[in-house]
C-alpha positions as CSV (number, residue, x, y, z in Angstrom):
1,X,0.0,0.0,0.0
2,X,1.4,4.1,-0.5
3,X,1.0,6.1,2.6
4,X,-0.5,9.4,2.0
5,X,1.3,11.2,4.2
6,X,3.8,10.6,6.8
7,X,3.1,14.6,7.8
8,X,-0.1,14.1,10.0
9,X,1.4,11.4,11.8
10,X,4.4,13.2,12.0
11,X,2.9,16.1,13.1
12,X,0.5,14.2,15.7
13,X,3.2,12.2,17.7
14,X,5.5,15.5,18.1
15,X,2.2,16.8,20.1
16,X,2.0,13.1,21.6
17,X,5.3,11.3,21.9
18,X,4.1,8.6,23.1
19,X,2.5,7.9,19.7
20,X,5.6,7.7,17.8
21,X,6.2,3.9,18.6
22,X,3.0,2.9,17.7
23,X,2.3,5.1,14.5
24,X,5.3,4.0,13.0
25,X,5.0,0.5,13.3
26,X,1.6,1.2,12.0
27,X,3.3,3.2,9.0
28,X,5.9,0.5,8.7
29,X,2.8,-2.7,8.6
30,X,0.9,-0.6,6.1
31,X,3.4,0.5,3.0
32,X,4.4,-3.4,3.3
33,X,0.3,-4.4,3.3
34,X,-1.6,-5.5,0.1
35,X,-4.8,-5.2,1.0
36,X,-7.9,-5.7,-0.9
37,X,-10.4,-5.0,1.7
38,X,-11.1,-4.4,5.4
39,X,-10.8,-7.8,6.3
40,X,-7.7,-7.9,5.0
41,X,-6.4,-5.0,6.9
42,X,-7.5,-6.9,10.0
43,X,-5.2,-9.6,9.6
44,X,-2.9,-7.4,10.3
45,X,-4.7,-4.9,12.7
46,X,-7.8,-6.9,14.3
47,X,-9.7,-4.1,15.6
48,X,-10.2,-1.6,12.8
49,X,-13.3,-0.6,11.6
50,X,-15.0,1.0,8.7
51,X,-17.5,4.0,10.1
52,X,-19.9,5.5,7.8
53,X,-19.9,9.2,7.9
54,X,-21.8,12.3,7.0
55,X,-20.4,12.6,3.0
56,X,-21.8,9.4,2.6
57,X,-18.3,7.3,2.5
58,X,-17.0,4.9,5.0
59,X,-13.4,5.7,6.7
60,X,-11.3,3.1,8.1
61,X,-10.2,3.6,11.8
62,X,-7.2,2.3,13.6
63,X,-6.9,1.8,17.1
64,X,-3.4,3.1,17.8
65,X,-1.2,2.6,20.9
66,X,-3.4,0.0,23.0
67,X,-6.4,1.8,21.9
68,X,-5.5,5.6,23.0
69,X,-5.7,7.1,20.1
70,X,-7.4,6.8,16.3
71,X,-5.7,6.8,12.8
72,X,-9.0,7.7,10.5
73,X,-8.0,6.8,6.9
74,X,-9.2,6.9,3.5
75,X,-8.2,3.2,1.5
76,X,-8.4,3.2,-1.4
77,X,-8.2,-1.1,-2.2
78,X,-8.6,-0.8,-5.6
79,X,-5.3,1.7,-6.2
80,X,-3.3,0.3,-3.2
81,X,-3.9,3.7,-1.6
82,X,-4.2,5.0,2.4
83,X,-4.7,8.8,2.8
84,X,-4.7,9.5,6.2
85,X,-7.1,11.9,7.1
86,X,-6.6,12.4,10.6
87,X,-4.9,11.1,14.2
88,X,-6.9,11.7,17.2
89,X,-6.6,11.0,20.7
90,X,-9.3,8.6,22.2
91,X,-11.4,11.9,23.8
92,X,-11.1,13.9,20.3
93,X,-12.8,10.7,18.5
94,X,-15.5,10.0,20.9
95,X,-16.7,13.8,20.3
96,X,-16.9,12.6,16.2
97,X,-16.4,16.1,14.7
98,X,-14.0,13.9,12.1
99,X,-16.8,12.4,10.9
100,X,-18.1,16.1,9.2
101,X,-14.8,17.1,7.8
């Protein structure tokens, strides 16, 4: 799969250090992933989900470091393609703004 971007995780784990560890052995798991569909990706990561949202798409979400924070994604199967919309921590999830934006 291509990561699109490193920059948001980047950017979320210099607010949260303790992410670092866990984002980039998420990074790291998903550029060497080829997968075709959600259950694919849980073969690798057990407890995603795909949440429908307001525009009418699902997003894939990743529970990151033992469930403290989210990765919210866009896959694309068909192109071999994750944008990552947005990290959150646990708190900013549960108040699902990321699901209008």
């Amino acid at each position: 799969m291509r990561v699109i971007s490193l920059k948001p995780l980047r950017e979320f784990w210099e607010k949260h250090p303790d992410a670092e560890r866990p984002l980039r052995l998420w990074y790291k798991v998903a550029i060497n992933a080829e997968w075709q569909s959600l259950q694919d990706a849980r073969h690798d990561f057990p407890t995603v989900d795909g949440v429908p949202v307001d525009r009418g798409e699902t997003l894939t979400v990743f529970n990151i470091g033992g469930n403290k924070y989210r990765l919210i994604a866009r896959i694309r199967y068909d192109y071999q393609l994750i944008n990552v919309c947005q990290v959150l921590t646990h708190a900013e999830y549960d108040e699902g703004h990321w699901k209008e934006s």
